[in-house]
TITORTI-174639 format. One record per residue (C-alpha): x, y, z. Coordinates in steps of 0.02 Angstrom, whole numbers, plus 50000, padded with zeros to 5 digits. Example, Ala and Ser with C-alpha at 12.3 -4.5 7.8 and 13.67 -1.06 7.14 Angstrom:
REM TITORTI-174639
+-------+-------+-------+
:     X :     Y :     Z :
+-------+-------+-------+
: 50615 : 49775 : 50390 :
: 50684 : 49947 : 50357 :
+-------+-------+-------+
REM end
This chain:
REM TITORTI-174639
+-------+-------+-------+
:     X :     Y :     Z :
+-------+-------+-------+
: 60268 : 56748 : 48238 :
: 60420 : 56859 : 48283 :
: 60452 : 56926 : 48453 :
: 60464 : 57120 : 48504 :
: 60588 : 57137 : 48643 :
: 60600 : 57323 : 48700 :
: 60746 : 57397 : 48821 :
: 60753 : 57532 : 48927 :
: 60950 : 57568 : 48949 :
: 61082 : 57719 : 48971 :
: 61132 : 57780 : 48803 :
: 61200 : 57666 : 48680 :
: 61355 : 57772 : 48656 :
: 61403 : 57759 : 48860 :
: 61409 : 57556 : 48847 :
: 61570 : 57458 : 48838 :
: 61499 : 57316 : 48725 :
: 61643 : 57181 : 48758 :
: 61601 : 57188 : 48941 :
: 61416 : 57235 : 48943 :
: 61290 : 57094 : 48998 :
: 61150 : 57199 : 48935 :
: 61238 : 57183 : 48730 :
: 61242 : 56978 : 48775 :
: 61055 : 56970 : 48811 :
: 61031 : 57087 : 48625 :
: 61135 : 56972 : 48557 :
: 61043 : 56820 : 48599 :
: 60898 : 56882 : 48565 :
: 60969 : 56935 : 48394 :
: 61002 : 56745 : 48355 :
: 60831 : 56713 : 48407 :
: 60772 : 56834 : 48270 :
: 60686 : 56966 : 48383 :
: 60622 : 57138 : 48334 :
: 60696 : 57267 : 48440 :
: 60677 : 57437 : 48512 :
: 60789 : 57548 : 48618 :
: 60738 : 57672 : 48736 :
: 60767 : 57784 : 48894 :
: 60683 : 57793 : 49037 :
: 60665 : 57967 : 49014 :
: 60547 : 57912 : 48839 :
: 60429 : 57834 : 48934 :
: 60248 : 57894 : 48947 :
: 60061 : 57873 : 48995 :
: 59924 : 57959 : 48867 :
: 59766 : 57915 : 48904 :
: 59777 : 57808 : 49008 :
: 59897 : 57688 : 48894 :
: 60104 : 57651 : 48910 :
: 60174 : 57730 : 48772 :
: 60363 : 57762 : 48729 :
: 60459 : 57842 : 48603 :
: 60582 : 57723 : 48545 :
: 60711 : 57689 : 48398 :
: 60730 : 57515 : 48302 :
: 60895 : 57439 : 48374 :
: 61005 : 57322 : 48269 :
: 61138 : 57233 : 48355 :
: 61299 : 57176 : 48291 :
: 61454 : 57068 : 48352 :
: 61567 : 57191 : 48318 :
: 61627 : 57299 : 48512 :
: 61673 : 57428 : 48414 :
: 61530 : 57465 : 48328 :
: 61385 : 57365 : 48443 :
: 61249 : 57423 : 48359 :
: 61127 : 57542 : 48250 :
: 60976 : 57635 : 48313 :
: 60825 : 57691 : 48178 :
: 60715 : 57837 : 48177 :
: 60619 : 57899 : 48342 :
: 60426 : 57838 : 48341 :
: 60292 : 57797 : 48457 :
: 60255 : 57646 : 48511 :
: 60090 : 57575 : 48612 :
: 60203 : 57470 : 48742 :
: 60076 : 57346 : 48758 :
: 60112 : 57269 : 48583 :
: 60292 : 57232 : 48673 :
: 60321 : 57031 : 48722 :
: 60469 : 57081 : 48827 :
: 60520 : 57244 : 48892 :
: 60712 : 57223 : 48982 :
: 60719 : 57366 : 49127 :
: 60937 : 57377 : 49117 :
: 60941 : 57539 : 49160 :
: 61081 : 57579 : 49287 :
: 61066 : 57660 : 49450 :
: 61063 : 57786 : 49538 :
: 60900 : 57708 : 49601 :
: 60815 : 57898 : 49619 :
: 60633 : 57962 : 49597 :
: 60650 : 57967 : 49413 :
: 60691 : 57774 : 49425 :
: 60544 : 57732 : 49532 :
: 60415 : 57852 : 49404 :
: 60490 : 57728 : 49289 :
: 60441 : 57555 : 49369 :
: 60266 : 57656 : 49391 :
: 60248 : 57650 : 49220 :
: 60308 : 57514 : 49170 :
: 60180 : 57407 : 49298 :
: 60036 : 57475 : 49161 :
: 60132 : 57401 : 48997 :
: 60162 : 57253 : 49113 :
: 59965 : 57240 : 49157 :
: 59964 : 57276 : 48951 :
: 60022 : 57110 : 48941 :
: 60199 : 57128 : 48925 :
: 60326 : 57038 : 49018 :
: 60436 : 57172 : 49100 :
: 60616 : 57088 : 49181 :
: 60628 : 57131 : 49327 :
: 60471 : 57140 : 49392 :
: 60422 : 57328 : 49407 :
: 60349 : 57330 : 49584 :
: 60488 : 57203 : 49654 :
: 60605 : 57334 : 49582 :
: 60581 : 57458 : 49690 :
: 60523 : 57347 : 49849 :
: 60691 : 57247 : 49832 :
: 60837 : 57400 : 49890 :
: 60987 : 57301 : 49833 :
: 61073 : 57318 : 50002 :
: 60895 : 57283 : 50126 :
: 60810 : 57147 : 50025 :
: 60957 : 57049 : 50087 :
: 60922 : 57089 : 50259 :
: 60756 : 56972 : 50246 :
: 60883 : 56817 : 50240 :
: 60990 : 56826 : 50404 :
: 61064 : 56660 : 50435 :
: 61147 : 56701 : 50265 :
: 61232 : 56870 : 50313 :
: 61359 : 56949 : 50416 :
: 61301 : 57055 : 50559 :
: 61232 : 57210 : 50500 :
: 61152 : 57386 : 50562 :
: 61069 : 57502 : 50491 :
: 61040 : 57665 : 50542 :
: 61050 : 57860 : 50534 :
: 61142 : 57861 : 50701 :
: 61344 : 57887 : 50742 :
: 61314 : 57821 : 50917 :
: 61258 : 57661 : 50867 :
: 61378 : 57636 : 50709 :
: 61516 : 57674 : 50839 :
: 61450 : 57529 : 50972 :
: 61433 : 57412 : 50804 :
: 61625 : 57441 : 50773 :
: 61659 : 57431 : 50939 :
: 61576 : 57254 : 50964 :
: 61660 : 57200 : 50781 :
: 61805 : 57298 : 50804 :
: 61811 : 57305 : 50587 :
: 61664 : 57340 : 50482 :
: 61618 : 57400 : 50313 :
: 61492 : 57561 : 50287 :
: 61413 : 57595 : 50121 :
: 61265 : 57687 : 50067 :
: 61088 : 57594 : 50042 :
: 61081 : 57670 : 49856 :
: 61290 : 57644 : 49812 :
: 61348 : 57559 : 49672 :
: 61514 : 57478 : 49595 :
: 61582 : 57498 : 49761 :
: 61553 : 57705 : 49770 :
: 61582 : 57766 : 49962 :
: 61600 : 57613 : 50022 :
: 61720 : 57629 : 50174 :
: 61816 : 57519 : 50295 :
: 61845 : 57580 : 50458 :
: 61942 : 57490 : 50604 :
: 61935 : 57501 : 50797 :
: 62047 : 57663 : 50812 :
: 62025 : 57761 : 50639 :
: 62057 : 57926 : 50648 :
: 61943 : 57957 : 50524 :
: 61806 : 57870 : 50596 :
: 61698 : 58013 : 50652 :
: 61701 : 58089 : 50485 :
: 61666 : 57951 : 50423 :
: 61528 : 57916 : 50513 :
: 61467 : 58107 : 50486 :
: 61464 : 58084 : 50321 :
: 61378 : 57930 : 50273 :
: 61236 : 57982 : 50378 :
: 61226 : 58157 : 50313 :
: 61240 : 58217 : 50501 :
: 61120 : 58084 : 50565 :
: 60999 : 58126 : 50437 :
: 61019 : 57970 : 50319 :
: 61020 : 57784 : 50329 :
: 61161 : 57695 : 50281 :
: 61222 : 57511 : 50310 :
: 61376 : 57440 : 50433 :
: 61424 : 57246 : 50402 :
: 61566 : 57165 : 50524 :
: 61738 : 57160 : 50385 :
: 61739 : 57007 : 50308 :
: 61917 : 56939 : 50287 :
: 61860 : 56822 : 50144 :
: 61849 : 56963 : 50031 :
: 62042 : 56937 : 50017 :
: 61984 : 56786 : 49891 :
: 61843 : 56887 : 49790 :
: 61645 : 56959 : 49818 :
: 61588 : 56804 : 49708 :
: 61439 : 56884 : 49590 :
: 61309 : 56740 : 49567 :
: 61195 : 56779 : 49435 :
: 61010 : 56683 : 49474 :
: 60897 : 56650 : 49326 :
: 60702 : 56642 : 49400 :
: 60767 : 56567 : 49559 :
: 60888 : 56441 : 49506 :
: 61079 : 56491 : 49509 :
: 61211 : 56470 : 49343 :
: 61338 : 56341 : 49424 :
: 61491 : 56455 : 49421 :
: 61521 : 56619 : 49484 :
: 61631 : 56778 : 49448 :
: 61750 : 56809 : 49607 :
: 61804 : 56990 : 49586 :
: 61953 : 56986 : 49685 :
: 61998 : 57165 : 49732 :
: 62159 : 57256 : 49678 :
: 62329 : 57280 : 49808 :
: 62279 : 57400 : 49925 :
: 62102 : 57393 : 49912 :
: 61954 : 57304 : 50003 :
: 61819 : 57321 : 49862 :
: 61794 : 57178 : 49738 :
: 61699 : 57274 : 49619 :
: 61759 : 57274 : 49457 :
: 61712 : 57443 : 49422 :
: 61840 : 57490 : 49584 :
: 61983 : 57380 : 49487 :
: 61952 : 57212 : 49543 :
: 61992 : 57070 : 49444 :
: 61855 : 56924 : 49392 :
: 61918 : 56743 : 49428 :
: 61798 : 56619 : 49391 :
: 61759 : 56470 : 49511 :
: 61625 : 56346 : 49527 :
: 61487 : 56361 : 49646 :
: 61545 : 56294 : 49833 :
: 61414 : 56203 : 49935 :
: 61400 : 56380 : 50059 :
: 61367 : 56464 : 49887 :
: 61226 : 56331 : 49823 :
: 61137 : 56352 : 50019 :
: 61134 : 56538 : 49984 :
: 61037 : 56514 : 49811 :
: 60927 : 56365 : 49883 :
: 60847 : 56497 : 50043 :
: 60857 : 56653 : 49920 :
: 60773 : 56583 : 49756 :
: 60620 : 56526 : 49794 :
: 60589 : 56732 : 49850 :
: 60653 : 56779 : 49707 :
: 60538 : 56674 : 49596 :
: 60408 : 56719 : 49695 :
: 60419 : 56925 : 49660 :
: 60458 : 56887 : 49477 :
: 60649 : 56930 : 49475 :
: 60687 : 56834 : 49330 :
: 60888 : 56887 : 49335 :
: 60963 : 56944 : 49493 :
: 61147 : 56936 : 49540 :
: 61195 : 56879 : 49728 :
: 61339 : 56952 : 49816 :
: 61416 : 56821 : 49921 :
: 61579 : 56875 : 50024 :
: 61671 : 56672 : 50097 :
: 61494 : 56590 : 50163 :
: 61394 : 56785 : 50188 :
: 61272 : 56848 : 50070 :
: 61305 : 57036 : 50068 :
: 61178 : 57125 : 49934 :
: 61037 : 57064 : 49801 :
: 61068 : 57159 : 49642 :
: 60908 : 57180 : 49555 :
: 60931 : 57320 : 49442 :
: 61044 : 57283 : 49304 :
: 61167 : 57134 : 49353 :
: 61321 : 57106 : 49271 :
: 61447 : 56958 : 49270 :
: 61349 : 56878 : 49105 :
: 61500 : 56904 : 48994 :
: 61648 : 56863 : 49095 :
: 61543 : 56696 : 49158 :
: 61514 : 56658 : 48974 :
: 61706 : 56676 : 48919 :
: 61788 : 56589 : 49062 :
: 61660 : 56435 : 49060 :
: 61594 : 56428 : 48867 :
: 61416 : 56459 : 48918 :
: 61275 : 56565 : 48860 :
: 61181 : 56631 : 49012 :
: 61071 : 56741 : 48900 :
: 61015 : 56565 : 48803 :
: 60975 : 56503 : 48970 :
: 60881 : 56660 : 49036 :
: 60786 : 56680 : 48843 :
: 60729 : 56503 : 48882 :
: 60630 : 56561 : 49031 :
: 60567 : 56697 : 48965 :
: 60523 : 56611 : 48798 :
: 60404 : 56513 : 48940 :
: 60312 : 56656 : 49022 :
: 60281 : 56770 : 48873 :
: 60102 : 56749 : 48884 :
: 59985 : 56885 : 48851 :
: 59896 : 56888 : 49031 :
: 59848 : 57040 : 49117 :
: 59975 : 57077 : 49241 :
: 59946 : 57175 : 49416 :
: 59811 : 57344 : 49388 :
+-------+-------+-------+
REM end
């Protein structure tokens, strides 16, 4: 019987297909002779009771330029989904979490939604991390200037970025004796009236934020170091870091052996670790990326690997009322 994979994604026409790790997972399924539908977040629905979407047919090709081909809108019962892929980007706002609402009753439909909707939204991509400190640098958060300034003053360097950031957005370094520091600090807490997150400066990052993508717990031996650009002390790629690929380093393989078995156990089926030298610094939940470089610079096929679980769990059980 053929599969029906549905994704919720950003528009087609804002994806850069060489790079995308979203495209590699429609490709493989592609290969594995899926039917597939496309939609927006915005296109999901409840009537009566029931998860419904308005989707399009989606036909994916090997060609960057010209990814892929979308059919005619219709309605479609989300329940007769096998797999629903949630690779919509952040921001991680209301209309996000409405989303992951919904998508718990296709899920209790019998679909299997990646990620798990309800771990979505419980796993912040900066504060799930927090639940593993032996792995991470010393952190604070808070909504307060007078304790951000007593953190830098103990670690005399330290990184602040927003709890809902991504690609590196607003995420500032700040040394004992900034001159900037009290606007800084002013602003990433709105005035005191918004959390944010301070981590001691990690010197490692002069060697790469490794991305280490996890499939149901158990990690894909190599990992993407994004190495930032002169000048700069973000990794990100999306900031103009570069990707150097590297196998997995004993420090790296601890990380993934005291973070997987959570991960497994809130059904995060594909989740990206940020490791800075020997710290764990985020849990990406959302929409990781890193499939496509990992795949070039090794010859593997992550989204074979990840298909193969999920080829395993596509059962039709009821899932969480």
């Amino acid at each position: 019987m053929t599969r029906h994979l549905v994704v919720v994604m950003d528009p087609v026409d804002h994806i850069k297909a060489y790079k995308d790790t979203t495209v590699g997972l429609l490709r493989e399924a592609s290969r594995r002779g899926y039917r597939m539908d496309f939609l927006e977040a915005r296109d999901l629905a409840l009537a009566a009771n029931r998860p419904v979407a308005r989707v399009r047919s989606l036909v994916v090709r090997n060609s960057d330029k010209d990814w892929c081909e979308l059919g005619e809108t219709r309605e479609l019962a989300l329940a007769d989904a096998d797999v629903i892929l949630m690779r919509k980007d952040p921001p991680f706002n209301m209309d996000y979490i409405y989303a992951t609402y919904l998508l718990e009753h296709a899920q209790a439909a019998g679909a299997l939604v990646v990620n798990d909707p309800a771990s979505l939204r419980d796993a912040n991509e900066k504060l799930f991390a927090t639940w593993f400190p032996e792995c991470m640098p010393p952190t604070l958060v808070t909504s307060r200037k007078d304790a951000l300034h007593a953190f830098l003053q103990e670690h005399g360097d330290i990184v602040v970025k927003p709890l809902d950031g991504m690609g590196g957005s607003s995420v500032f370094r700040v040394a004992t004796g900034d001159a900037n520091v009290n606007v800084i600090f002013e602003t990433m807490t709105g005035n005191e009236q918004r959390l944010t997150m301070a981590q001691r400066f990690l010197p490692a990052i002069a060697d790469g934020d490794k991305r280490i993508l996890m499939i149901d717990g158990e990690p894909v031996p190599f990992a993407l170091a994004r190495v930032p650009a002169p000048g700069e002390t973000r990794g990100n790629l999306a900031a103009g870091g570069t990707g150097v690929g590297q196998p997995l380093s004993p420090s790296d393989r601890r990380i993934c052996e005291r973070v997987g078995p959570a991960l497994r156990a809130r059904g995060l089926l594909f989740v990206g670790l940020d490791v800075i030298g020997e710290s764990l610094t985020e849990i990406n939940v959302t929409s990781p990326t890193g499939l496509r470089e990992l795949d070039r610079l090794f010859h593997l096929n992550i989204a074979s690997d990840l298909f193969d679980v999920l080829e395993r769990k596509m059962t039709k059980t009821a899932g969480r009322p």
